[in-house]
C-alpha positions in Angstrom: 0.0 0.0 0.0 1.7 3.4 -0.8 1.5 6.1 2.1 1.3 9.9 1.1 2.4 12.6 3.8 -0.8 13.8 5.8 -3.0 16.1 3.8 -1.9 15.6 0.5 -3.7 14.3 -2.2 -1.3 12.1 -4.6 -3.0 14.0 -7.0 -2.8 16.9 -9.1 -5.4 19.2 -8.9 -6.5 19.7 -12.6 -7.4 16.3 -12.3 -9.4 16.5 -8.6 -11.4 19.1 -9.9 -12.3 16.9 -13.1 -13.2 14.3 -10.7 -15.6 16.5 -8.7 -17.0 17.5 -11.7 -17.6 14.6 -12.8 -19.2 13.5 -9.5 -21.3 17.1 -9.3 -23.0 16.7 -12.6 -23.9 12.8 -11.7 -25.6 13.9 -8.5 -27.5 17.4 -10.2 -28.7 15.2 -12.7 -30.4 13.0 -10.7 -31.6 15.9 -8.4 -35.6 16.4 -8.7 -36.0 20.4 -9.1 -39.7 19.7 -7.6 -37.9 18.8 -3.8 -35.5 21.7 -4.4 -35.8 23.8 -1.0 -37.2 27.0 -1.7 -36.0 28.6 1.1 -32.5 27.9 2.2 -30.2 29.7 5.4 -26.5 29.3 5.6 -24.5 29.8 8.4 -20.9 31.3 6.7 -18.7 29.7 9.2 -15.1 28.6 8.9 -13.8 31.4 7.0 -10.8 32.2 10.1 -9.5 28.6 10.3 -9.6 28.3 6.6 -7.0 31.0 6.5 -4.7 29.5 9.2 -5.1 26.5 7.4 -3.8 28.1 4.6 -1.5 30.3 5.5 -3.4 33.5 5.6 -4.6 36.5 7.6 -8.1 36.7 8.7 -8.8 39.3 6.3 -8.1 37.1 3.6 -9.9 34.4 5.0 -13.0 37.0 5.1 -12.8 38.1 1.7 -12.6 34.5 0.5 -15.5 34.0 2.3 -17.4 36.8 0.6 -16.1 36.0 -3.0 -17.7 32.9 -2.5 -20.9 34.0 -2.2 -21.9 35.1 -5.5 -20.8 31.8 -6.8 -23.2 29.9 -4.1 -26.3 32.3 -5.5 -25.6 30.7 -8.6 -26.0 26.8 -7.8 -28.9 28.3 -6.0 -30.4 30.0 -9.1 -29.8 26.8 -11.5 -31.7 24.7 -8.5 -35.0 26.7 -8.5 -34.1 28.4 -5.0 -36.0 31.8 -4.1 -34.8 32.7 -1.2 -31.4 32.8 0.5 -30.2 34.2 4.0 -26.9 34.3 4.7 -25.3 35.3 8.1 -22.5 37.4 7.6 -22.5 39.0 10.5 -23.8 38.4 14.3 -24.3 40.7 17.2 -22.0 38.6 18.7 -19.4 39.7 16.3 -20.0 43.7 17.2 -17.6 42.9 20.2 -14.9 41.7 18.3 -12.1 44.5 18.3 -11.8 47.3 15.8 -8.5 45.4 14.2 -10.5 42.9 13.0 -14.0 44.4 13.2 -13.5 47.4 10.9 -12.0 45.3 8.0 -14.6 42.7 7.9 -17.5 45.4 8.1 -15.3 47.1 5.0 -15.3 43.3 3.2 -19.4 43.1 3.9 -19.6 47.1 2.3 -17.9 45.6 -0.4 -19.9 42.2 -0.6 -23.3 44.5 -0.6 -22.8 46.8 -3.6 -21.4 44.0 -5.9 -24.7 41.9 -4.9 -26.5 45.1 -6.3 -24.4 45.5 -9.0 -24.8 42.3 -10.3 -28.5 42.6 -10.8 -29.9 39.2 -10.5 -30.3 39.4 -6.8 -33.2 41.2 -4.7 -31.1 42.2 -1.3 -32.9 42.9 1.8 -31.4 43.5 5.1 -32.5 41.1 8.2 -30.8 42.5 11.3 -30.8 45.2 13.9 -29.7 48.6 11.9 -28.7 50.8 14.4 -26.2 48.6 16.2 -24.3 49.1 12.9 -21.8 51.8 12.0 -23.5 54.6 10.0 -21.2 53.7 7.0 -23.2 50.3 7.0 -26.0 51.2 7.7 -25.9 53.6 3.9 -24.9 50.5 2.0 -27.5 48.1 3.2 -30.2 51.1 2.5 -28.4 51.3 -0.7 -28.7 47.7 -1.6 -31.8 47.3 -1.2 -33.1 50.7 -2.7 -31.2 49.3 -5.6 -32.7 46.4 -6.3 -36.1 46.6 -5.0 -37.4 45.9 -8.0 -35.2 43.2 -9.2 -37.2 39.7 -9.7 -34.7 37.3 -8.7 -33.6 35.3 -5.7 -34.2 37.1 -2.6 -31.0 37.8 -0.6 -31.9 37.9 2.9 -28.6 39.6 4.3 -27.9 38.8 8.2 -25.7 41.6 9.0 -25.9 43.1 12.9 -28.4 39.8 13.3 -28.9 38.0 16.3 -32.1 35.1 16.8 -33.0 36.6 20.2 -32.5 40.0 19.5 -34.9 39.4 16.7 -37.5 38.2 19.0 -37.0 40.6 21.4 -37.3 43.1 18.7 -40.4 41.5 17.0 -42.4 41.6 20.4 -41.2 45.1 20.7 -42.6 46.2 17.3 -45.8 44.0 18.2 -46.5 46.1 21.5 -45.5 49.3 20.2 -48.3 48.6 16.9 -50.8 48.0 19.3 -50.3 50.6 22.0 -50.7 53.3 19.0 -53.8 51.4 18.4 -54.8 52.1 22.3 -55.4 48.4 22.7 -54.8 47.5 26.7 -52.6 44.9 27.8 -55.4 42.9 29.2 -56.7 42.6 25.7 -53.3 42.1 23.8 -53.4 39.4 25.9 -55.5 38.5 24.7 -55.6 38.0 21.1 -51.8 37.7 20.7 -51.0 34.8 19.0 -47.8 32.8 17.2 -49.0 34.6 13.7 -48.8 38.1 15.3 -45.4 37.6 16.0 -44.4 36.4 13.2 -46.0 39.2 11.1 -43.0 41.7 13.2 -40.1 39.2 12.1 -37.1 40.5 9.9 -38.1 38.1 7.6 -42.2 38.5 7.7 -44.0 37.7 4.7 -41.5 35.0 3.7 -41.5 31.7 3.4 -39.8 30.4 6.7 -36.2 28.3 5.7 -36.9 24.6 4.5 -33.0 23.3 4.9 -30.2 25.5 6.7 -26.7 24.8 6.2 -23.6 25.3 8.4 -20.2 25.1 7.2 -17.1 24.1 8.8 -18.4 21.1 11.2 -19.8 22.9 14.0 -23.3 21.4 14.8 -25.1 24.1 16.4 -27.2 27.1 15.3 -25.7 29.5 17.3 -29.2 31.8 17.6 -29.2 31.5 13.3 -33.1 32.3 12.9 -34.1 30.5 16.3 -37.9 31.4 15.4 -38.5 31.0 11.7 -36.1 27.4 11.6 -38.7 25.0 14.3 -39.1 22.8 11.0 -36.2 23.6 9.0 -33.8 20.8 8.2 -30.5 20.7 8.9 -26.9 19.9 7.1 -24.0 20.5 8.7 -20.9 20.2 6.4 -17.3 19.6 7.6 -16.0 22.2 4.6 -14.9 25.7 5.7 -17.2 28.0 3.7 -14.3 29.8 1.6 -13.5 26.2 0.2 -16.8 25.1 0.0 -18.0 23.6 -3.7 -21.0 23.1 -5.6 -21.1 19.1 -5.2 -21.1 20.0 -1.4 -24.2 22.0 -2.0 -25.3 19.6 -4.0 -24.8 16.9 -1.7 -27.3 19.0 1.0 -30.1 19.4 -1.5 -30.3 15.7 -2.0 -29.5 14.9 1.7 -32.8 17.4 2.1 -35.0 15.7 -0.7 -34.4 12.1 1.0 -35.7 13.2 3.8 -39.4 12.4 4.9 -40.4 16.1 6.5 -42.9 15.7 9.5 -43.8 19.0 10.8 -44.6 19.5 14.3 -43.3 15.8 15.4 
């Protein structure tokens, strides 16, 4: 048996990529467009240890992180996807410190105005604004002033985005509607109900997620849509996000369509 030193393939890598391929058009051709999720959330993880992996800074593993994801809107556009939420950003992430903070808010900018550029993509901004620099705050407006009209995959961007804080927030918006209705508390009590909350979401009027993703082999959601995902399916992938292909997407979308969905048990 030959032996090859750890984490190296024996082979070159024109030929690995025929392989895959190869091996990606196999499993999209057997893929039936009619179980195709049409709402999927991704979880961009991985994109820090897929730099030291290789070498790099964190910035670079950022911005590799970002260039991949007009690519993934792609395999989602040629798989009958509408709707796509990716978290870039958590609140979580607002404490990190300004050396790192500043030039991954500068790599989301950047990610936001070539979205709108492109002009495929509806963009639409799913987090807590004002806990975002003002800078920010103008290119997500932008983005989604921009393509407002645009009839294409909708981009749900989770930037500033945290599950609880969105909760917290939707019950917010729900008490402040009804106290400028001069309903009482004894009859909000009433009448409030899961729909009502759900009408106050980030993400109301859409269709809640069908499969969420996470890359880089954590399994956990981390507070990644904590209301709208009760009956979402899950795939976690080993692959850091900056590496990850379309036969990995691939391979999620038919790990989702095997599955027999049973809401509620």
């Amino acid at each position: 048996m030959l032996h090859f030193p750890r984490g190296r393939s024996p082979y070159p890598r024109a030929l690995r990529e025929l392989v895959y391929g190869l091996y990606a058009r196999r499993v999209e051709r057997r893929l039936d467009h009619s179980q195709a999720p049409k709402h999927v959330g991704v979880i961009l993880d991985g994109n820090r240890r897929w730099a030291r992996n290789t070498g790099g800074t964190t910035e670079q593993g950022h911005q590799a992180g970002a260039e991949k994801i007009q690519e993934f809107l792609g395999w989602c556009e040629e798989t009958d996807v509408e709707v796509v939420t990716l978290w870039m950003l958590s609140t979580d992430n607002l404490d990190r410190p300004a050396a790192e903070l500043n030039p991954l808010l500068g790599i989301i900018e950047g990610t936001l105005r070539d979205l709108a550029a492109d002009g495929r993509w509806r963009v639409h901004h799913v987090g807590t604004l004002d806990l975002l620099p003002a800078r920010t705050q103008s290119v997500l407006k932008e983005a989604e002033q921009a393509t407002d009209g645009i009839d294409g995959i909708l981009v749900n961007v989770a930037v500033g985005y945290g599950g609880r804080q969105e909760i917290a927030d939707a019950v917010r918006s729900l008490l402040m509607e009804h106290a400028g209705r001069g309903t009482s508390f004894e009859e909000l009590a009433e009448i409030v109900d899961v729909e009502h909350i759900s009408e106050h979401l980030y993400t109301r009027g859409q269709p809640d997620p069908d499969l969420v993703i996470r890359t880089s082999g954590e399994q956990r959601l981390s507070g990644f849509m904590l209301w709208q995902s009760a009956h979402s399916e899950y795939y976690f992938c080993e692959v850091f996000w900056p590496a990850f292909r379309k036969v990995d997407f691939l391979r999620a979308l038919r790990d989702y369509a095997a599955r027999h969905r049973r809401y509620g048990g």
